[in-house]
N, C-alpha and C positions, 0 to 999 in steps of 0.2 A: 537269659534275657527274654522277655515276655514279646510276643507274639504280635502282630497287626490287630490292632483292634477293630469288632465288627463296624464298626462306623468307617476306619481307614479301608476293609475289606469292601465297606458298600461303595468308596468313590472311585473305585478301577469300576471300567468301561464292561459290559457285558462282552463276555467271549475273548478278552483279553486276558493271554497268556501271562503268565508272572513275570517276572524278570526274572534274566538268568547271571546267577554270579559270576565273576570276569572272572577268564582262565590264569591261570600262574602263567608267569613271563619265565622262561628258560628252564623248563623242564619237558623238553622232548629229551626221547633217548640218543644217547652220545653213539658217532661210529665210532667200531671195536677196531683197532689197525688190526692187519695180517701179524701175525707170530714171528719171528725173527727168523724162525728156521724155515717158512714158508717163503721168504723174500731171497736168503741165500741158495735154496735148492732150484729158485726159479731161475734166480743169473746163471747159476753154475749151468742150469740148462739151456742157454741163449748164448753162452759161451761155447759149448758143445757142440750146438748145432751150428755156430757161424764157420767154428772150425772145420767142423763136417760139411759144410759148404764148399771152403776154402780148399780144402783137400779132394772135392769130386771134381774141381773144374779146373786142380794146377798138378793135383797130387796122381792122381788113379792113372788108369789105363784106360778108361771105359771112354772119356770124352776128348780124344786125341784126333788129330788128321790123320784121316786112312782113305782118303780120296780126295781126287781135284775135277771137275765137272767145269766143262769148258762149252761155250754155245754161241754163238751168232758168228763163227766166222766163215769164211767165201774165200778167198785169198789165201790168208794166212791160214797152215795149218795148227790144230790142237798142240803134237808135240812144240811147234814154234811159240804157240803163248805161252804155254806152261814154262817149257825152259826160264821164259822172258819172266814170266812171275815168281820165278823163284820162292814157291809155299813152301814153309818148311813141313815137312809129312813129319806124322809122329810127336809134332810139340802140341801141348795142351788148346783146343781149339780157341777157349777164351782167347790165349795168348798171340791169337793171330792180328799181326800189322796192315788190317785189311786197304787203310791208306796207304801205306806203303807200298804196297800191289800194284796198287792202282796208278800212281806215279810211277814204277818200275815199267810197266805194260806202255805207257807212255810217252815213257823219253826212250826204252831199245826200239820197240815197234811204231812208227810212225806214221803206219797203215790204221793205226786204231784210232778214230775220232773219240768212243766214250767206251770207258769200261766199268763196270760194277761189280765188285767182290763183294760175297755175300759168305754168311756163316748157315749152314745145314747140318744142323745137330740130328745126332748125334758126332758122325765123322765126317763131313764134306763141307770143303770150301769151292763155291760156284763161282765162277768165271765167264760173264755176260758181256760180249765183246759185241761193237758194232764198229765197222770199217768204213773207211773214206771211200769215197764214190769218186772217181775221177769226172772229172764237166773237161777236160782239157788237156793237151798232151805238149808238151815242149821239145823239139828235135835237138837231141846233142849227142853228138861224137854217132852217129847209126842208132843210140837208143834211143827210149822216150819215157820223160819227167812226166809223172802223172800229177796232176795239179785239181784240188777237189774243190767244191762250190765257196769257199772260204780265201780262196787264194793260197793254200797250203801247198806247197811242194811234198808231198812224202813220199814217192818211191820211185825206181828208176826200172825199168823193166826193157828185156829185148826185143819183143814184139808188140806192136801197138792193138792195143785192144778195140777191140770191135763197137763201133756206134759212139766214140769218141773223140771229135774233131779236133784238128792237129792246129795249134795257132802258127800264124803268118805274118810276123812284126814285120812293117817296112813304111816305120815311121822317121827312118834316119832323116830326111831332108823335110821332116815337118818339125817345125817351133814347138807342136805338142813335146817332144822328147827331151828337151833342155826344160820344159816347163813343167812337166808331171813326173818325166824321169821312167827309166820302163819296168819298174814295180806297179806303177799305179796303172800305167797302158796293161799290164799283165792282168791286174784287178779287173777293168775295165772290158777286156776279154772274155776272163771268168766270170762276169755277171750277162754278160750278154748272152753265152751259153748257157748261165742256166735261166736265161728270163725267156729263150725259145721254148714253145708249145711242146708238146711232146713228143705230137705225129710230125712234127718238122727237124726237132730236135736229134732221131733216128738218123736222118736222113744227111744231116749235117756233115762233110769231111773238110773246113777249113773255117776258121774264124782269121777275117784278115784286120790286122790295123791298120792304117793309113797313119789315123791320128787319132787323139780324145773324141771327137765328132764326127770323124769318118771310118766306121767299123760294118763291115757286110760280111757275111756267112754264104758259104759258097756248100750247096746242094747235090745228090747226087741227080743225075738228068739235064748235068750243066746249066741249073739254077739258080739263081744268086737273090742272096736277101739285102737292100740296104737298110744298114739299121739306124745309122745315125752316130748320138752319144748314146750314154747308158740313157739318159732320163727315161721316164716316163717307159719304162720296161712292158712293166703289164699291159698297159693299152697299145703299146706297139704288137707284143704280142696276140692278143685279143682283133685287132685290125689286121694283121698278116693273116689269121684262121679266117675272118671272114673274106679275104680278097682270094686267100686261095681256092677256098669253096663256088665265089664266083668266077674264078676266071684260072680254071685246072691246068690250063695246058702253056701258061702264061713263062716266061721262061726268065724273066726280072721283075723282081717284087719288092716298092721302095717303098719303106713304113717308118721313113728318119723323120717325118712328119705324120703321125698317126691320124690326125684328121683330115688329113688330105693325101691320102696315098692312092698308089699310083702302080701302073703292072706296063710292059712291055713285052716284045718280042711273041703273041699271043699268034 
């Protein structure tokens, strides 16, 4: 076929390129798949290693319990958690019931407010204990109920420990006691002692109840706090530091109304 003629070549535009023929539709190159025997030697090796996985963490020796690491306890001692946690030593570390620890530590020891079971590969399972605080002491039979900022009863012990005031229910002939019942007088107790200041708090040997509304803490220096209800905890507290700061040697300090409190015997 013959060619553009000079006369069709003079009517393109100076400096204008030719046109370019349109590319073929669907001739790029095809991808090659993998070889058949390259896709089976790949599983076979995925399989291999899952089992070799399988077998380092249920099978071997190498990643088993061979120690129990115990930390935060005061009270209780070490041999006493451990026993209570019951780790099995020797089984496969994966295979450790680290929830189950932790509920086991729980319901025998009921000194332990929170516990944390932890896995430390290669061989150790950690045991991160924190214990209840007693705010409270209950007199029965010569011993004493230790009772922590929660209202928790967990342990009974023969000597009462030091810097923690002994409560003094003697709300029989108040209507509070048919009305709240003396669980919640007990609650009512336990938050007043811990809603005391700290430098006061020491010094504390008697949280009394009357009733829900009439609760005072009795000091050593035969000092006495009235405190009122529970309400308004913090700002009672908060107004008891600044009345004691003015007036030291004051020997009744009534804070059942924090914005108008009040000191005697000074």
């Amino acid at each position: 076929m013959a060619g553009p003629t000079t006369a069709e070549r003079g009517e393109r535009k100076q400096g204008e390129a030719p046109a370019r023929p349109p590319r073929p539709t669907g001739g790029g190159r095809r991808l090659r798949r993998p070889p058949t025997r390259v896709l089976v030697i790949t599983g076979i090796a995925v399989v291999l290693l899952s089992a070799g996985v399988v077998w380092l963490l249920y099978g071997s020796q190498w990643l088993r319990v061979e120690r129990v690491q115990t930390s935060g306890t005061e009270v209780l001692t070490t041999q006493q958690v451990r026993a209570a946690a019951e780790v099995p030593v020797g089984a496969p570390l994966i295979s450790v019931d680290t929830d189950g620890i932790e509920d086991r530590l729980r319901k025998r020891l009921r000194r332990i407010d929170t516990v944390v079971v932890e896995r430390s590969w290669p061989h150790e399972i950690g045991l991160k204990v924190t214990e209840r605080k007693p705010v409270l002491l209950i007199e029965k039979g010569g011993k004493f109920v230790e009772v922590d900022a929660k209202g928790v009863q967990f342990a009974t012990v023969a000597r009462a420990p030091k810097g923690v005031p002994l409560l003094e229910l003697n709300a029989a002939a108040s209507p509070s006691l048919n009305r709240f019942g003396t669980n919640r007088l007990l609650r009512a107790a336990v938050r007043v002692a811990g809603d005391l200041p700290a430098t006061v708090a020491k010094d504390a040997r008697t949280v009394q109840v009357r009733s829900y509304d009439s609760i005072s803490v009795e000091l050593k220096g035969q000092r006495t706090v009235d405190w009122g209800s529970v309400e308004k905890g913090d700002v009672k507290a908060a107004s008891l530091t600044a009345l004691m700061k003015a007036e030291p040697k004051a020997e009744r300090f009534d804070v059942s109304a924090p914005t108008a409190p009040a000191v005697s015997g000074s």
